[in-house]
N, C-alpha and C positions, 0 to 999 in steps of 0.2 A: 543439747540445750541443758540449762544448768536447771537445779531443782529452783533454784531460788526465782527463775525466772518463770518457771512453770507454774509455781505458788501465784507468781502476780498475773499472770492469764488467767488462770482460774479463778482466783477474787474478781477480776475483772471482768470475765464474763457473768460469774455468780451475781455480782450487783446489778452490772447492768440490764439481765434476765430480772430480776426481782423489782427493779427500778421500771421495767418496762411494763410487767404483770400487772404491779398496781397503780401506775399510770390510766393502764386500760381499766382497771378497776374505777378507778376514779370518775374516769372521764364516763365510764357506764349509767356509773349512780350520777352523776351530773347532767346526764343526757336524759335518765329517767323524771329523774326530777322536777326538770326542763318540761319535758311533754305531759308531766300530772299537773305541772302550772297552769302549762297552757288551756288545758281540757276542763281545770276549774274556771279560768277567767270565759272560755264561751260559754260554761254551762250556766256561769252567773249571767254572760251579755242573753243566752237564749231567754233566761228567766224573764230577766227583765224587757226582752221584745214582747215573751208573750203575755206581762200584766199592763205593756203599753198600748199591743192589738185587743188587750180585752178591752182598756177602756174606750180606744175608737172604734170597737164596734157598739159598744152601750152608747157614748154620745153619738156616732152618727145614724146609729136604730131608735134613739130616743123616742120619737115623734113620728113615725112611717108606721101606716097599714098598710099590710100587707096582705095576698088573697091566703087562707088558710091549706089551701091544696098545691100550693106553687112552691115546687122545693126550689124552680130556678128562679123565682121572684127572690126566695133570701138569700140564694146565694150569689146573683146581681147587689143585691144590697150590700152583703156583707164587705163583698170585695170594693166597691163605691166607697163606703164608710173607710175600710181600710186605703185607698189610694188619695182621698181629699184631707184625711190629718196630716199634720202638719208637725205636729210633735212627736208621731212616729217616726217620718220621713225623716225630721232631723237627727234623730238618736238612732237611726241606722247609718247616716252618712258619720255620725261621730263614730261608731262603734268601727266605721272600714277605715277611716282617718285614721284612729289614735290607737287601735288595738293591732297589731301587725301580725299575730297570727290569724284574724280573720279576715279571708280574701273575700266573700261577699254573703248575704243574709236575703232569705228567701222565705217569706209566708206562703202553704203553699195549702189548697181548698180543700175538701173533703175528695175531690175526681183527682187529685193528684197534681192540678194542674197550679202553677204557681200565679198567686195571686198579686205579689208585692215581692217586689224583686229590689237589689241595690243596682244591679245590672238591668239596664231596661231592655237587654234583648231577650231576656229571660222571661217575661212575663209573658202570663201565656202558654205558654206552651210548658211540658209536663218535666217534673223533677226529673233532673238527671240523675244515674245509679252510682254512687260515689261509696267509698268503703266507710264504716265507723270509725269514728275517732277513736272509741276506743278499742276495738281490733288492733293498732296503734300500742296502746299501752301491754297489749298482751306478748307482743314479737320479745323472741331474745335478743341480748346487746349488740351478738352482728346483726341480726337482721335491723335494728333502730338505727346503727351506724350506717347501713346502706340506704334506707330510705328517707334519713337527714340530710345526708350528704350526697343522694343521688339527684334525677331529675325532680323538679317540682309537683307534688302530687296534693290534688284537694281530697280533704277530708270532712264528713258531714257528724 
């Protein structure tokens, strides 16, 4: 092999190693980015679930006596109030509609058991053990590359 040809190998592996490196560079911070967006737009939609179940529970507690020894008297109520609003309901089906990283939105009672679901098989019966979202943000670049582009995994 002639020197001159061996120069052009070597450039051409050199770039395309360097071209490749920060490719993946790129595509890392672009992935991370990606998943801190996302974790802000639920953290804003949770917010906002939870100043919309405060105020159905204050309008649909407005007006109810209740016995003073009966923790399951408020907590029939609570979940009542939270299932007959209306404006709740709706700004959870907007939030599964138009937000595409949340797959469903679950208010869930002080026993764990979920009271207001998007999914109506869910109600009722007790949260599922799902991983943090942000356990998420803390993985390195392979490991966010494998769990993006692997099977579909929910996150809470």
């Amino acid at each position: 092999m002639r020197i001159r040809l061996k120069l052009v190998l070597a450039i051409t592996v050199m770039v395309s190693a360097m071209v490749i490196v920060l490719s993946a560079l790129y595509l890392s911070q672009l992935l991370s980015e990606r998943i801190q967006q996302s974790y802000r737009h639920t953290d804003i939609a949770a917010l906002q679930v939870m100043l919309a179940a405060r105020a159905a529970i204050e309008h649909g507690m407005a007006h109810l006596n209740l016995p003073p020894n009966d923790p399951n008297a408020l907590n029939d109520a609570v979940a009542r109030a939270l299932q007959q609003d209306a404006s709740l309901h709706l700004m959870l089906s907007s939030f599964i509609r138009y937000e595409p990283t949340i797959y469903d939105i679950n208010i869930v009672g002080s026993d764990g058991k979920i009271v207001l679901s998007t999914d109506p098989l869910f109600q009722g019966h007790a949260m599922p053990q799902q991983p943090s979202f942000v356990s998420l943000q803390e993985l390195t670049a392979w490991q966010k590359f494998r769990i993006v582009f692997g099977p579909p995994a929910v996150y809470a």
